[in-house]
MIDONU-273735 format. One record per residue (C-alpha): residue number from 1; x, y, z. Coordinates in steps of 0.05 Angstrom, whole numbers, always signed. Last residue first. Layout:
<atoms>
ATOM  fido       x       y       z
ATOM   NUM       X       Y       Z
...
</atoms>
This chain:
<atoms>
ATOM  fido       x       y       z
ATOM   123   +2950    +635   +3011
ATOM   122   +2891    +594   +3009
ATOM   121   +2838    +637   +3004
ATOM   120   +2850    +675   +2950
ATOM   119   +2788    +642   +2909
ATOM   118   +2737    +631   +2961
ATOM   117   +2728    +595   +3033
ATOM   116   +2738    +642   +3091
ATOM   115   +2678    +673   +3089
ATOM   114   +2644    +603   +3092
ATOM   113   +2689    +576   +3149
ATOM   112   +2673    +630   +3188
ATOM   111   +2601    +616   +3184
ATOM   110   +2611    +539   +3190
ATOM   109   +2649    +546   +3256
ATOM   108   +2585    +585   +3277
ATOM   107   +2546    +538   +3263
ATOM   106   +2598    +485   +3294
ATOM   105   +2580    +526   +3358
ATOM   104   +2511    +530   +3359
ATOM   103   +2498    +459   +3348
ATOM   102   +2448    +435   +3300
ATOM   101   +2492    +413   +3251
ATOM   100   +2527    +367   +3294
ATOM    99   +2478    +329   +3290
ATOM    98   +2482    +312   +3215
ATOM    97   +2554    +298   +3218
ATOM    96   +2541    +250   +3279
ATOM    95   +2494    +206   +3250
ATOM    94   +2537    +199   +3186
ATOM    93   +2600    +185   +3227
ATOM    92   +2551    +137   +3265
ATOM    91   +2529    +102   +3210
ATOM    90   +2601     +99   +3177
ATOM    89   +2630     +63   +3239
ATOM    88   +2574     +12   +3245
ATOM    87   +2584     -17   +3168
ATOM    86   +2661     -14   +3180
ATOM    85   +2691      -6   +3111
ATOM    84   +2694     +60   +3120
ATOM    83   +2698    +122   +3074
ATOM    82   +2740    +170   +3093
ATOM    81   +2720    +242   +3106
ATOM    80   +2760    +294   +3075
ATOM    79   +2833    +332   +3080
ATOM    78   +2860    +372   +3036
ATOM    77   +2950    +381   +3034
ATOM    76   +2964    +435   +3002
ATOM    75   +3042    +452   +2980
ATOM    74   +3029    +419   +2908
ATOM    73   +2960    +379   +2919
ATOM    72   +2967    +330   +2973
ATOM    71   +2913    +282   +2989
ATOM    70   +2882    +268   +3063
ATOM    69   +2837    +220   +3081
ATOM    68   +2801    +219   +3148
ATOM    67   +2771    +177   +3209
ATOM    66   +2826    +124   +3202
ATOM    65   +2847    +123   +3267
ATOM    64   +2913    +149   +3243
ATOM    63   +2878    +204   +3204
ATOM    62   +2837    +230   +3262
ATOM    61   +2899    +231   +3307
ATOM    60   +2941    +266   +3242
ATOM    59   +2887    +313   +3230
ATOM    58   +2884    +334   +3306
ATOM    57   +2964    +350   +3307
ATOM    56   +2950    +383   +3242
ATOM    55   +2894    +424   +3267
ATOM    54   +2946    +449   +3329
ATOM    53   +3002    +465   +3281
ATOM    52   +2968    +509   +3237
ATOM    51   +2943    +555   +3292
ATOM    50   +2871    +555   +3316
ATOM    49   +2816    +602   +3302
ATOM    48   +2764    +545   +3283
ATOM    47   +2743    +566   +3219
ATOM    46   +2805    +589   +3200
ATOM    45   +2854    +538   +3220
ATOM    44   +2813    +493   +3176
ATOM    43   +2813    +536   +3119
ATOM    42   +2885    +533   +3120
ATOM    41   +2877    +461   +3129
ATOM    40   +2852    +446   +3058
ATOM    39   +2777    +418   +3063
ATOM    38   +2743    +362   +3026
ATOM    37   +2662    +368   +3035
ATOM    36   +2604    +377   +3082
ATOM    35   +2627    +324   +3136
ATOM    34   +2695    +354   +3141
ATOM    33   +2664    +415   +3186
ATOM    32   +2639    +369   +3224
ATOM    31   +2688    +324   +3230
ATOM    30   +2735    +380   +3244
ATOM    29   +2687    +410   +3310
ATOM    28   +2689    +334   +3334
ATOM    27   +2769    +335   +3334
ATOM    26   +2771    +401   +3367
ATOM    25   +2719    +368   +3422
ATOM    24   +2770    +314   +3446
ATOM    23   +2744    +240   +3453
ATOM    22   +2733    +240   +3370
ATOM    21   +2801    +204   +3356
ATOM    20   +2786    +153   +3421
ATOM    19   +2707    +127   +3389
ATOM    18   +2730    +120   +3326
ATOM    17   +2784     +77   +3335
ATOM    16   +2740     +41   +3391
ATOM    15   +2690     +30   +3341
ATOM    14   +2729      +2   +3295
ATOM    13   +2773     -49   +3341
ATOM    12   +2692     -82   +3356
ATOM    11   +2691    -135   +3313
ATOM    10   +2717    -179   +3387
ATOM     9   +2785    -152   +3373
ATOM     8   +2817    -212   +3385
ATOM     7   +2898    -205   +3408
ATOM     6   +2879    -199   +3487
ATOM     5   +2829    -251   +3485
ATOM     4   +2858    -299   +3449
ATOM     3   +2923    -295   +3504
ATOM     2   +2880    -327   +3559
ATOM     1   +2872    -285   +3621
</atoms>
């Protein structure tokens, strides 16, 4: 196999990124929840019932592929969306956000994630 081949990325590096950080269904259910605004993990762990150290092991996949920013504010670290410079990739983040709205389960991640959300909620 000639070397070229193994070092090109054919335009298509993106889409694999993308493609491996949202092969695990936790992953998908933060996207979601990420595609309606910047987040702080604690209300992360909430809307999905998991501990503090399982969403940060799936923010730091999602953020090494490039899927999401994050931004530190004192001891808070929020996470959003980030915007891509791949044409193809942001389509189908879009396409995906607004799918995933019609899925029982990331409703129901949004419920909790809505009486979670308020002043004293990050604590």
């Amino acid at each position: 196999m000639p070397s070229t081949l193994i070092t090109e990325d054919h335009g298509v590096r993106p889409l694999t990124k993308l493609f491996r950080a949202l092969g695990e269904e936790t992953r998908v259910r933060i996207v979601a929840l990420l595609a309606h605004g910047e987040l702080c993990v604690c209300h992360i762990e909430t809307a999905l019932e998991l501990s503090q150290p399982n969403v940060s092991r799936h923010l730091g996949i999602l953020r090494a592929a490039g899927v999401v920013d994050a931004r530190r504010d004192g001891t808070w670290v929020y996470y959003r969306l980030a915007a891509q410079e791949h044409a193809v990739v942001q389509e189908l983040l879009t396409a995906l956000a607004q799918a995933f709205g019609a899925e029982r389960a990331i409703r129901s991640d949004h419920a909790k994630l809505r009486k979670a959300c308020g002043p004293a909620a990050c604590k």
